[in-house]
N, C-alpha and C positions, 0 to 999 in steps of 0.2 A: 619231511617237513618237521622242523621241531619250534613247538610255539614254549615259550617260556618267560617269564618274570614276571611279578606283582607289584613292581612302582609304580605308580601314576606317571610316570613320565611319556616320552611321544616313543610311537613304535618304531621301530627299524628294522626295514626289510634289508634279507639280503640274497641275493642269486648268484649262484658258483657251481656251476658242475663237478667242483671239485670239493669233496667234502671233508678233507682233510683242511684247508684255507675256511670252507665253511662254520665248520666246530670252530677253529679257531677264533675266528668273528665271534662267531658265537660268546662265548665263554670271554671273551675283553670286552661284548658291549653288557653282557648280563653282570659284571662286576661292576659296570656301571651305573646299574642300575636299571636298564633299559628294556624295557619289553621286545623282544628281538620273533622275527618270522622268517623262516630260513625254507626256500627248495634250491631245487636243483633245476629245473625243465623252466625256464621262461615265461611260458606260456601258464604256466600252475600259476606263477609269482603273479602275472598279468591279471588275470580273475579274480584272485584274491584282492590286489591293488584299486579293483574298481568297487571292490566290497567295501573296502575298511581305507583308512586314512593313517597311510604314515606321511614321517616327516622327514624319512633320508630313507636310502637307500644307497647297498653299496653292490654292485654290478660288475659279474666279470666281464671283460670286454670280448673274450673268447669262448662263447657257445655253440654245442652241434645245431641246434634247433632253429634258434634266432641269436644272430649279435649282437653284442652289449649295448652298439650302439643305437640300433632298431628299439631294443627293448624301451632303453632312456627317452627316445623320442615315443614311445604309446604312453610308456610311465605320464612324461609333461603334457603329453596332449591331455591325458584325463585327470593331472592332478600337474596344473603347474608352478604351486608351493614348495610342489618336494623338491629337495634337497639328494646331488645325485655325488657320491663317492663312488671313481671308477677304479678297477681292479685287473691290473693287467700282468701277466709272467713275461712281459716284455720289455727292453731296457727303455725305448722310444714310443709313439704312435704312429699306425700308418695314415692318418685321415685327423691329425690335427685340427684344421679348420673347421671340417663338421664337427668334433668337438666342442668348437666353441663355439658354431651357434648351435646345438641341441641343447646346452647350459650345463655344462660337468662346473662344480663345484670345491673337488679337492679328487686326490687320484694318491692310489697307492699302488707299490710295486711291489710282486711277487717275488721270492718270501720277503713278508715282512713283520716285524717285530710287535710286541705288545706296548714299547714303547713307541711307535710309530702310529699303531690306532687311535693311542690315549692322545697326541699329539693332534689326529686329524678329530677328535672327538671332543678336545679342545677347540679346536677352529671352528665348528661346527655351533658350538652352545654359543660360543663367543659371536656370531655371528645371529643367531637365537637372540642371544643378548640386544646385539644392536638394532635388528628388525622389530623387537618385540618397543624398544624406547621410540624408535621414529613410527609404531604404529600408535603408542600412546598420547607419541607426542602429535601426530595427525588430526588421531580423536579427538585429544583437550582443544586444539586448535578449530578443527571443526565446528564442535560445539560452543568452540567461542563466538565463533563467524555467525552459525545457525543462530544463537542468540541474540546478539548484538541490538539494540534497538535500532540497528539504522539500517536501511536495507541496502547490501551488495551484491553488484550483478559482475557480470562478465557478457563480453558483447563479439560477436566475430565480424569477421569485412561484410559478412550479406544483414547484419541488423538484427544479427538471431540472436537471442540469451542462449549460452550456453550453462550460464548456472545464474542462481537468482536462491539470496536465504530466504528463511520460515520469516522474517520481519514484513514482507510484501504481503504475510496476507494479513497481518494488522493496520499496514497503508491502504491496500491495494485490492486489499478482498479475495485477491488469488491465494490460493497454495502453490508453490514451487512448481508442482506438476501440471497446474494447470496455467499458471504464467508462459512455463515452458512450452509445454504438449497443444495448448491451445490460443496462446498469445505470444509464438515463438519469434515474430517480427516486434522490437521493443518499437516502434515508432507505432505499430497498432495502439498502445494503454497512451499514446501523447494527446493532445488537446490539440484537435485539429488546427487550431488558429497558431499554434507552436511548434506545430512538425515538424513545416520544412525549416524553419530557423535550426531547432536542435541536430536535424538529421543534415543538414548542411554542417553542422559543427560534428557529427562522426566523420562524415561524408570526409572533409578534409583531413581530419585526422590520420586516418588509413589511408589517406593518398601520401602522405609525408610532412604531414607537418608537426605531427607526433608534440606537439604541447597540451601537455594536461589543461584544461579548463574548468570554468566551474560558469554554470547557468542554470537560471531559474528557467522553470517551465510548469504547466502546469497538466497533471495526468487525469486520467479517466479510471474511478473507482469500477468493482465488477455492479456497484449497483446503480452507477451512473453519475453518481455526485461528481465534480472537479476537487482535485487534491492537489496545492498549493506546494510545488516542491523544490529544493536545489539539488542540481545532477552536478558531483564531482569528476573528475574521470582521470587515472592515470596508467599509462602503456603495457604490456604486456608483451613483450618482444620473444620471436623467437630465437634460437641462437645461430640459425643458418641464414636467416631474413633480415634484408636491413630495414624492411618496415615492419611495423608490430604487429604481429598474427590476433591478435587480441586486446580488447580496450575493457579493461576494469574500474568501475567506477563504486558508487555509492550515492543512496537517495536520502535526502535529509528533508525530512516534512516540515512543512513552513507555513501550513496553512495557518496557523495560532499567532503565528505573526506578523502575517499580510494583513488578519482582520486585525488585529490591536494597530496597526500604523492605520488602516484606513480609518479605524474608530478616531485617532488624536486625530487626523486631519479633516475626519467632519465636525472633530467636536469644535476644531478650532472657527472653521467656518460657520458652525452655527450657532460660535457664540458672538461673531463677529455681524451676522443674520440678526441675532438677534436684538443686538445693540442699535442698528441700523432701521430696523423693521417698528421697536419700540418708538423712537424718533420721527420717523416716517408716519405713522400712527396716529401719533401726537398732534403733528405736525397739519397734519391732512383734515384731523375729523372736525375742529369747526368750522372754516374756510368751508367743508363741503356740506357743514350742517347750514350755513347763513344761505349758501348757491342754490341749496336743498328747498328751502323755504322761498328764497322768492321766485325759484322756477313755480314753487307751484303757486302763488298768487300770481303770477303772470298767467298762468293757464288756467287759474278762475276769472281773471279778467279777461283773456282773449282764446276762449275756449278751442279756439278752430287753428291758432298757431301750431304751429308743425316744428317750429326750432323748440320750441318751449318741451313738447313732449320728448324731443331727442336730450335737454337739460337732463330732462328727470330718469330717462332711462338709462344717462350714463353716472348721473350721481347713485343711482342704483345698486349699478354694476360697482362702485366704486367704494358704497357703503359693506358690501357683499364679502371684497374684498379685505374690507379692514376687520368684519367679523371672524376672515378667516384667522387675519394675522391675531387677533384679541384671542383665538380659542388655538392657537399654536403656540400662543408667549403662556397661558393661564397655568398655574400650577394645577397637580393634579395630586390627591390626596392616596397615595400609594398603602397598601395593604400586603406587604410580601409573606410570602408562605415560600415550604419547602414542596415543591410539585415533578412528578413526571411531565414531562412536555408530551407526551402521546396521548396521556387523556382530557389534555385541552383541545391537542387537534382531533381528537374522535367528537369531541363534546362540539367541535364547530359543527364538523361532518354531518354532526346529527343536525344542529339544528337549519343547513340548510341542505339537507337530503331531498327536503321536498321543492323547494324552488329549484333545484338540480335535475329535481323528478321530471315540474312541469316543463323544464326547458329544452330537455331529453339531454342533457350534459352530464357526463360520468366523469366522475374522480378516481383516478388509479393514487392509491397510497401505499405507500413500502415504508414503514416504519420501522425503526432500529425495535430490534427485539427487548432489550434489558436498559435502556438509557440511562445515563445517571439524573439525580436529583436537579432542577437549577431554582435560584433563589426569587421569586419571582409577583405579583399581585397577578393573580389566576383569570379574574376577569377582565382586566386590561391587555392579557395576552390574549385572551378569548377575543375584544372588539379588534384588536389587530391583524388576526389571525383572518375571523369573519372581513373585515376588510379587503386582504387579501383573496379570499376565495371569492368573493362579491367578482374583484378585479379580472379574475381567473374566470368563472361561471360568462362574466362578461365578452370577455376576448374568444370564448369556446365556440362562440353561434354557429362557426362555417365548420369547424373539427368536431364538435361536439365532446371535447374529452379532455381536461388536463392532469397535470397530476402533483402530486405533494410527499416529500419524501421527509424522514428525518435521519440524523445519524451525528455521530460521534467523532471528534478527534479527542488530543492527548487531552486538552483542555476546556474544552467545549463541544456544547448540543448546538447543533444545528437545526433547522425547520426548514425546509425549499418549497416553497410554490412557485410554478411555473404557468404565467401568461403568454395562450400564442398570441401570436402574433400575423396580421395577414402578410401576404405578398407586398415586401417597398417598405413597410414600414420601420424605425427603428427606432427604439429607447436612449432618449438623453440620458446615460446612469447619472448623470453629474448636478443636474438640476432638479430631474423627478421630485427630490423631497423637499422642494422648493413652496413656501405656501402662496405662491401665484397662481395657480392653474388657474385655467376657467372651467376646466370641468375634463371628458376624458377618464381613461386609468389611472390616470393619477388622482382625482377624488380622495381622499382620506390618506393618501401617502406622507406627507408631509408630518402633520399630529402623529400619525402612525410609528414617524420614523424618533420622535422626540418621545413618545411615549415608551420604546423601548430602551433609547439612551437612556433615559430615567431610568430606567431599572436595570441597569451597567449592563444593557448590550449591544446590540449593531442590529443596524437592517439595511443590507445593504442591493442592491441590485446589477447582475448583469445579463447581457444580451447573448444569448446563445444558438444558434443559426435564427430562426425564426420561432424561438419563446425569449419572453423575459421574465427571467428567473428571479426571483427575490427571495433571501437567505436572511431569515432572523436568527441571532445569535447569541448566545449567553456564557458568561464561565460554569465550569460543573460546581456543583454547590460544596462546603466543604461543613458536615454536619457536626462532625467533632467538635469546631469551634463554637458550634451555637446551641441555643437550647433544643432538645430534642420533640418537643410538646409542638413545634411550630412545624413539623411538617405534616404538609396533606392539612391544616387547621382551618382552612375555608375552603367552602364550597365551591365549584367553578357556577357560577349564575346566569350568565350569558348574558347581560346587561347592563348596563353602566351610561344611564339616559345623560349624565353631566356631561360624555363625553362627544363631544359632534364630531364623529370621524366621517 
């Protein structure tokens, strides 16, 4: 064996029982530079090869021990990088084919010259060359992909990811490996009231109809929240198949935009409410203050009339009503500060732990670890908040448990509380924040929901098997532009008596 040269460059085995071909090797790859490892026995070369890593190897093809060709296939099975230069004192091959699939690489003929090495040593870097640019170029691409803010999958005929980037787990809460490894059916993370819709539009896909699409849907965070999303999709064909072995898409988050379009169109509606409601108001309160008064001098005159008491109890109701609408239209004297939204909701937490206590109803809360700032009057999100929980504590009597989460998109904090709800029952989302109720969950909904738009956010509600979930919303605060003095600057107080929610 003779081990020789000090370049850094890759090593190069070589095996020849004949060591006159051997030296020679020798002494043309060491002018090249090359750290070269030369036996004669096969089997020597083999052990060593499983030790150390080259990157060619040049192989006679005629050995006592074992044939070149044997050798080349132990060589690839334990090292299938290397690179195999075959060596033969024969004009032809007898075994061609296995040749080409054990992976020979370039082949020289006994004797052969030192221009004939430098030429296969050539072909060799030059090939070095072009594997080393398409692996760079893989990696850049890679890390393009893996970064990318927007997350792409790849999907096969049974609904499985077969790849899915690092962007899912800033949507989606998963890491890659666990999207994969343990949510490997993508129709599993879909919103059930969405599934079959979407999975119907793979569903056809893969059967032949092979048009990219693009549908909104919406998914299931790992902490449970809904994630407002558009799915792109286009084919992935293989080259022996006339349908497409794979569907590659991309998920583009949309939740930051579903709430701004639902914000303009309640804002439009409740200013349209509002307009209508002022009028109505107006309208109604002396006709029902004159009907007010002489119901009840009828009922001092004829104390034992029965219509007379039905007057009074529905000018009541009617009066009741217009109080509601007089404290939904009233402005309210806003106090914004710069707040964590998780120490309003612990600040609720606390202060109805004990009516929680006595009712035996537990709150589960998962709150975003690090939340950004939102701009906000701290105790008006406190009586909102307590409203909801009221709503929540209320719906809990037969489960005894709801829960409240908060969390983060690109643009906004979010808040969820969830009201169950019994067996049959279902939430109007479209009128709840309506101020007619006569009573019910909906109690305080309405002010609730105008007290937040005041403070440029959303509160919006939907129905999720059997809870209804209501989602206060805000943009993340942006502190650079404002004075820095202004956040956390009031206290959260827990009361706010002006406000009749």
């Amino acid at each position: 064996m003779v081990d020789s040269g000090t370049r850094s460059k890759q090593k190069i085995l070589i095996v020849d029982d004949d060591p006159v071909a051997g030296s020679f090797l020798i002494h043309a790859l060491q002018s090249r530079g090359y750290q070269v490892v030369y036996f004669q026995h096969p089997t020597d070369a083999l052990d060593c090869a499983r030790r150390e890593s080259f990157a060619l190897a040049f192989v006679d093809v005629h050995m006592p021990e074992m044939s070149g060709l044997e050798l080349i296939s132990l060589l690839k099975r334990d090292n299938p990088e290397i690179e195999i230069v075959l060596v033969s004192g024969y004009g032809s091959l007898d075994d061609a084919v296995k040749v080409i699939k054990i992976g020979i690489n370039d082949y020289l003929k006994k004797p052969f010259s030192i221009e004939e090495v430098s030429f296969c040593l050539n072909r060799f870097e030059e090939r070095r060359r072009i594997s080393d640019r398409l692996r760079r170029t893989e990696e850049k691409y890679e890390q393009l992909v893996q970064n990318l803010p927007l997350v792409i999958f790849v999907l096969n005929q049974n609904m499985e990811l077969t790849f899915i980037n690092k962007a899912c787990e800033s949507l989606l809460g998963y890491t890659p490996y666990e999207a994969i490894a343990l949510h490997r059916r993508f129709p599993e993370i879909i919103h059930s009231e969405d599934r079959e819709r979407i999975v119907s539009r793979f569903r056809n896909f893969f059967q032949g109809e092979c048009v990219p699409f693009k549908e909104e849907c919406r998914l299931v965070h790992k902490k449970g929240h809904t994630v407002y999303t558009l799915i792109q999709t286009l084919p992935l064909r293989s080259y022996s198949e006339k349908e497409p072995c794979e569907l590659e898409g991309i998920i583009i988050d949309i939740t930051d935009r579903v709430f701004y379009e639902r914000s303009i169109v309640q804002q439009e509606k409740l200013k349209t409410l509002g307009a209508i409601a002022t009028e109505v108001a107006h309208e109604i309160r002396n006709p029902l203050t004159s009907i007010g008064g002489f119901a009840r001098r009828i009922k001092a005159k004829y104390p034992d009339l029965r219509e007379a008491d039905i007057i009074l109890q529905e000018t009541h109701r009617l009066e009741k009503l217009l109080n509601r609408i007089r404290n939904y239209l009233q402005p309210v004297d806003l106090k914004k500060v710069y707040i964590n939204a998780n120490s309003v909701i612990e600040r609720c937490y606390e202060l109805l732990q004990p009516e929680m206590e006595h009712k035996g109803v537990t709150c589960a809360m998962e709150l975003d670890e690090n939340p950004p700032y939102i701009f906000v009057d701290p105790n008006i999100l406190l009586q909102v908040l307590i409203n909801l929980f009221k709503n929540a504590i209320e719906g809990s009597k037969k489960h005894k448990k709801f829960w409240v989460r908060s969390f983060v998109t690109e643009n906004h904090v979010h808040i969820q509380c969830a009201t169950p709800l019994e067996e049959g029952i279902t939430v109007d989302c479209e009128t709840i924040f309506l101020p007619f109720s006569e009573g019910g969950r909906s109690v305080g909904l309405p002010l609730s929901h105008r007290l937040v738009k005041n403070m440029g956010g959303l509160l919006t509600c939907t129905q999720e098997d059997h809870e209804a979930v209501f989602t206060v919303t805000f943009p993340i605060a942006k502190p650079h532009e404002c004075d820095q003095s202004e956040f956390n600057g009031a206290e959260v107080e827990g009361d706010r008596s002006d406000l009749q929610v």
